[in-house]
N, C-alpha and C positions, 0 to 999 in steps of 0.2 A: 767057292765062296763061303757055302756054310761051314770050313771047317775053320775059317778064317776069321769066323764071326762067332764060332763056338771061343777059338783061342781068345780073343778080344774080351769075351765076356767070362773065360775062367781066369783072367789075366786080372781083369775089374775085382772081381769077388776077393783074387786072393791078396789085393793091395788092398782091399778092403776090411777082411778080416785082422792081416797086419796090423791094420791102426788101429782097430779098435783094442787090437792084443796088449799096443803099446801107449794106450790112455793110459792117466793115474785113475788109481784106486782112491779112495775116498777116504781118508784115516777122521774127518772131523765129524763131528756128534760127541755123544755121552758115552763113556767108559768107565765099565768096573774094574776098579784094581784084581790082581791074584786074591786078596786075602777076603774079596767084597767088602774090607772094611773104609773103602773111599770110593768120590765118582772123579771121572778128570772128565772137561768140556774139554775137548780138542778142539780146536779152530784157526781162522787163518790173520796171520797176522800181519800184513804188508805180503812179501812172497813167500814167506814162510809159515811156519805153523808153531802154535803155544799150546801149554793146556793148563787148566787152572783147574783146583781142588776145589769142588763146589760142593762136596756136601763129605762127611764122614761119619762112619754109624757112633761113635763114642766122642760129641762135640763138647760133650761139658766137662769143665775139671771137677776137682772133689767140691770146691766152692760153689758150682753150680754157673763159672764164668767160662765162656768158651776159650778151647785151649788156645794157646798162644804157640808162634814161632821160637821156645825156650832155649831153642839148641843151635839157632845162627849162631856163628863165629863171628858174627857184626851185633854186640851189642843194641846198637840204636834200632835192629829190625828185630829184636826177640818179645817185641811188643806188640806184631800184627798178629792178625785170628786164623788158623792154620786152614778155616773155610775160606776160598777165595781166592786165597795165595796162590800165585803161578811159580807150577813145577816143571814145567816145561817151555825152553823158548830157542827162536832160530832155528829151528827145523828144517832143511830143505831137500828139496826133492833130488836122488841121486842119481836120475834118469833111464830108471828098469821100472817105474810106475808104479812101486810098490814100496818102497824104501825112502825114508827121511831120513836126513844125518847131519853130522856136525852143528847137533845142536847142545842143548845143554838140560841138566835134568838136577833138580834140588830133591834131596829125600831129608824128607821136615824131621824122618826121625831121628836122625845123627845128624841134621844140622850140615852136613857135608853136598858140596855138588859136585857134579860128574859130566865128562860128555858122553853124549847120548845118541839115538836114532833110534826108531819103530820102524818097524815092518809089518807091511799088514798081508797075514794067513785070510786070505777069503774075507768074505766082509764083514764076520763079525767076530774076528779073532785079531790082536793087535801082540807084536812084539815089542817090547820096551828093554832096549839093552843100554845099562851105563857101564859106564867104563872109565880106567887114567890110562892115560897114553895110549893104546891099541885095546881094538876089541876084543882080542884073547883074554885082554885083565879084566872081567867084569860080571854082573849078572844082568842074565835075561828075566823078566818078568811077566807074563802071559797078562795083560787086558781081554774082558771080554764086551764087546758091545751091549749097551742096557738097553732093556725094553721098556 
C-alpha cells in the first residue's frame, strides 16, 4: 500500500509541476526599448496584448513641441505625438507560454509596420521580433523590463 500511495503522490507532484511549466509568462508592465531611448506599456487588450509608447527620453522637437508621428504613410495620422501612440497590437499567445505572435508592430521611425511577436527570456528580458512575410526576414530587438 505505501508504495501505491508514494506512486499517487509522485504522480500528483509531477502533473503539478507540468502546469505550472505550462502557465503564461507575463510580458505586460513597462519596457525599456534596446536603445533606453523609449518606454512601451505592454498590456492586455481583449485576448490579446498591445503596447503603447508612453514616454521617450528626446520628446521635444527643435520648436520645443512634442514630436509628432511625421513619417506615417497615412498623412491624416502624421499629426499625433509619438508619446502615447500604440506600437504594438493583436498579440496572441502561441501556446508554449512564452511567445506572442501575429501581431503587428509600427516603428514611428520609418513610418513603416511590420508583423511582429515577443518572447519573453525570464521575466525581465523581452524579445521583439518584426518581420515581412516570415520571421527569417526581420529584426530582433532586446526589451528590458523598467524598474
Amino acid at each position: 500500500m505505501s508504495t501505491l500511495l508514494r506512486l499517487t503522490s509522485l504522480s500528483i507532484l509531477t502533473l503539478g509541476l507540468l502546469q505550472a511549466g505550462n502557465a503564461l509568462a507575463d510580458p505586460t508592465g513597462l519596457w525599456d526599448t534596446e536603445d533606453k531611448e523609449g518606454r512601451v506599456q505592454i498590456s492586455p487588450c481583449g485576448d490579446k496584448l498591445c503596447g503603447d509608447l508612453v514616454w521617450i527620453a528626446d520628446a521635444l522637437d527643435a520648436e520645443g513641441q512634442p514630436k509628432r508621428d511625421e513619417k506615417n504613410p497615412d498623412e491624416s495620422l502624421r499629426d499625433r505625438p509619438l508619446e502615447g501612440l500604440r506600437i504594438l497590437w493583436d498579440m496572441q499567445p502561441s501556446g508554449d507560454g512564452k511567445t506572442w505572435q501575429d501581431g503587428r508592430v509600427y516603428d514611428p521611425e520609418s513610418g513603416k509596420t511590420y508583423q511582429g511577436r515577443i518572447t519573453l527570456e525570464g521575466d525581465n528580458v523581452l524579445k521583439l521580433r518584426g518581420f515581412v512575410g516570415t520571421p527569417m526576414f526581420g529584426r530582433t530587438s532586446t526589451w528590458t523590463r523598467a524598474e
